[in-house]
Structure formats: structure tokens, C-alpha cells
N, C-alpha and C positions, 0 to 999 in steps of 0.2 A: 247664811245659816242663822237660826230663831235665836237667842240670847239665854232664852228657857229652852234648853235641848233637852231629852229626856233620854238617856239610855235606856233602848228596851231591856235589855239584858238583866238592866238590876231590879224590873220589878219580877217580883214573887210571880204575883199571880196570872202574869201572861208566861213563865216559866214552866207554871203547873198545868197552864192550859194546854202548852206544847206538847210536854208532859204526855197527856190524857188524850192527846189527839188520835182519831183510829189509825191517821196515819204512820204512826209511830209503833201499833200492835201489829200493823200489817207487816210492816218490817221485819218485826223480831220474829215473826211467825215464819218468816221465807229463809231464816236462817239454815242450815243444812244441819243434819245430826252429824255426830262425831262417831257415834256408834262405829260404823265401818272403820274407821280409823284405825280406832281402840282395839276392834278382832284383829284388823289386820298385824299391827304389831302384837298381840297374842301369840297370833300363831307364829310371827317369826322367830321370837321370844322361843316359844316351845320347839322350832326346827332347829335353830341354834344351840339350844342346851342338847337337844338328842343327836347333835353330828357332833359335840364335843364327848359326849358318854359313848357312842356309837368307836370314838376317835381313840378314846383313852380306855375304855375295856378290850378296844378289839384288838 
């Protein structure tokens, strides 16, 4: 090993280039939405409260 080793890590400016790289937007973008999630537990949210009302008025 060189004597002068250079951690990439600590410089800045190859961090920001990583950063900035398209490869890093393509990523974020293949991310999935949550959206569906979200409805999904809505509505169980909303079946649940109406089989307890459903439970206790009937």
C-alpha cells in the first residue's frame, strides 16, 4: 500500500459528484409509491370502525 493513501470518502467533491450522478436519480425515481398502501389501510381503518358501530348499536 502507497504511504500517501487517500481516503475517497473524505473528499467533498468526489461525494457531490456521486451525489449528482444520473445514476443515483434513476434510482430514486424506480422507487414505488406508497399511495396504495396508504388507501389500503384507509379503508381497513374505515371497515373496522363500521363493524365496531355496526357491533355496538346493533
Amino acid at each position: 500500500m502507497a504511504e500517501n493513501y487517500t481516503d475517497p470518502s473524505g473528499n467533498t467533491a468526489q461525494f457531490r459528484a456521486f451525489m449528482d450522478s444520473p445514476d443515483s436519480a434513476a434510482t430514486a425515481a424506480e422507487t414505488p409509491s406508497r399511495l396504495p398502501l396508504f388507501a389500503g389501510i384507509g379503508v381497513a381503518a374505515v371497515v373496522v370502525v363500521a363493524l365496531i358501530a355496526w357491533l355496538t348499536l346493533g
